[in-house]
N, C-alpha and C positions, 0 to 999 in steps of 0.2 A: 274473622268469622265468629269468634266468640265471645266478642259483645254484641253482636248482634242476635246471637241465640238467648243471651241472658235481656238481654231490653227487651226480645218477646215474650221471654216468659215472665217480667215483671208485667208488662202491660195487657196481659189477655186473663181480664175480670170480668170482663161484660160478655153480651151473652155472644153465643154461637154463631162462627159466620158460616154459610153453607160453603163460602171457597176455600173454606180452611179445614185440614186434618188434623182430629186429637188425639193420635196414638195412646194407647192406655198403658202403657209398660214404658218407662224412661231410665236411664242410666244416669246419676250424675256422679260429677266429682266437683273437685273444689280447685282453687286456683287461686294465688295471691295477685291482688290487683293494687296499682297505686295510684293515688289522684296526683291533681298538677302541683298540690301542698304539700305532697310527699306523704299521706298516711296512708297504711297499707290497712288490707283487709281481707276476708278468704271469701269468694263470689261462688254461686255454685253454677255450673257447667253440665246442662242438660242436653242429652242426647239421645234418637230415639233406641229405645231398643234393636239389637238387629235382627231379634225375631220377628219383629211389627213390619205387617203387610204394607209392604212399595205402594206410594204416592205416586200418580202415575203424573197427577196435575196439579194446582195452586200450591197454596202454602202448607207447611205444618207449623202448628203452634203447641205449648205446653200444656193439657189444662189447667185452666187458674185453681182446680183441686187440688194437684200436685203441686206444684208452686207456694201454694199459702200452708201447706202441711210439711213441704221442705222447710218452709221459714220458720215454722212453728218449733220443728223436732231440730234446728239449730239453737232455737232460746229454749229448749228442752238440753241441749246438751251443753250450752256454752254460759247459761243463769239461772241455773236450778237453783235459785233462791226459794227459800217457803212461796213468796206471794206469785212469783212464776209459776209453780208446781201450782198453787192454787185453783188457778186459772186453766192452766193447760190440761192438768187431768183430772179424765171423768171422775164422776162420786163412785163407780164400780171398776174404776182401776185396779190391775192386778199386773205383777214382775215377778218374774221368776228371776233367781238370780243365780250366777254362774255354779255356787257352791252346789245347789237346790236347794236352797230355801226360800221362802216369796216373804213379798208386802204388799200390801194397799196405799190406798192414796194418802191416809194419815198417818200409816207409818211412812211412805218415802217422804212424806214433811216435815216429818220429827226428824227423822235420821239427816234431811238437811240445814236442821237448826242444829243438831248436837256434833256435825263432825263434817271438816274440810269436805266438802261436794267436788269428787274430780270433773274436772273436765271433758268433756267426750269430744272427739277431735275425729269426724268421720273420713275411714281412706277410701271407700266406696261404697256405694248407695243403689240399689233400683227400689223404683217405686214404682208401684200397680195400682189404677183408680178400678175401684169395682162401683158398684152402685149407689153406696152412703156410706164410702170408708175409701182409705188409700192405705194401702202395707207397704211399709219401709222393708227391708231387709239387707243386711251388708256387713260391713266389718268398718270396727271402730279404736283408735288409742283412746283408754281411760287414760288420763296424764291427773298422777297426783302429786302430792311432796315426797312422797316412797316410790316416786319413777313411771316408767308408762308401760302398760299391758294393751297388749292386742285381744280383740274377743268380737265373737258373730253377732248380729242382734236381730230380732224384727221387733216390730211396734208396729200396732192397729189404731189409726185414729178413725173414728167414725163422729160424723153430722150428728151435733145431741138435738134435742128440739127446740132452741134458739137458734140453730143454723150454722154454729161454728163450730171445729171439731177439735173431739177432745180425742186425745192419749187413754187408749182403754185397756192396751194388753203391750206388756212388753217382755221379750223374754233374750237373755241373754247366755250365751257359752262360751267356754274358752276357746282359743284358737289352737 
């Protein structure tokens, strides 16, 4: 059953079918997958929330919102490279950070040219589509060379006016 929930939510880009239900609130996790080469990789595993009103009929599918901002806020956690960060977040980016003190989008690009960028290794995720934004919010292992810490996050991406969404707000706590 659970690739066939992940191949609908890679596939539902186009527009709206009227037999199908897009719950706004989704759960995901991750799961290691292997091809028939043998390389492995973590797939995310979407499920509706179990607050979201019963389907009583047709299908339910991901929306392709959710999905493309999962993917995103994965090459936000797993290649925070400068020219990723570039791309992914907005020009009025703003993080708070676990100590309380923030940055912006030129200092999180400095700070990932000057010093090992951990990894962000998500252990659970829901996402909420609202109108021109989707919010992450869950718990995450930063894993660096000083070892891995657990901590809460959410992150707002919202549609800029090219249509793609950027990383606007991200705020993180200890666990």
């Amino acid at each position: 059953m659970i690739p066939i929930l992940v191949v609908v939510a890679a596939l539902q880009v186009g527009p709206v079918r009227p037999d199908v239900s897009y719950p706004r609130v989704w759960q995901i996790s991750w799961v290691e997958a292997s091809d028939s080469a043998g390389r492995t990789t973590h797939v995310a595993v979407f499920r509706r929330d179990e607050n979201s009103a019963p389907v009583s009929q047709g299908r339910v599918a991901v929306p392709g919102d959710i999905s493309t901002v999962v993917r995103i806020d994965d090459q936000f956690g797993h290649a925070a490279t400068p020219s990723i960060l570039e791309q992914i977040l907005s020009d009025d980016f703003y993080e708070s950070l676990p100590d309380g003190t923030g940055r912006n989008k030129q200092r999180a690009i400095q700070d990932s040219r000057n010093t090992a960028t951990p990894r962000l290794d998500p252990v659970r995720m829901t996402a909420r589509l609202a109108t021109n934004a989707v919010v992450v919010t869950g718990e995450e292992a930063s894993i660096s060379t000083e070892g891995s810490v657990r901590r809460f996050f959410t992150r707002v991406y919202v549609r800029d006016a090219t249509g793609e969404f950027k990383l606007v707000s991200s705020a993180l706590a200890p666990r």
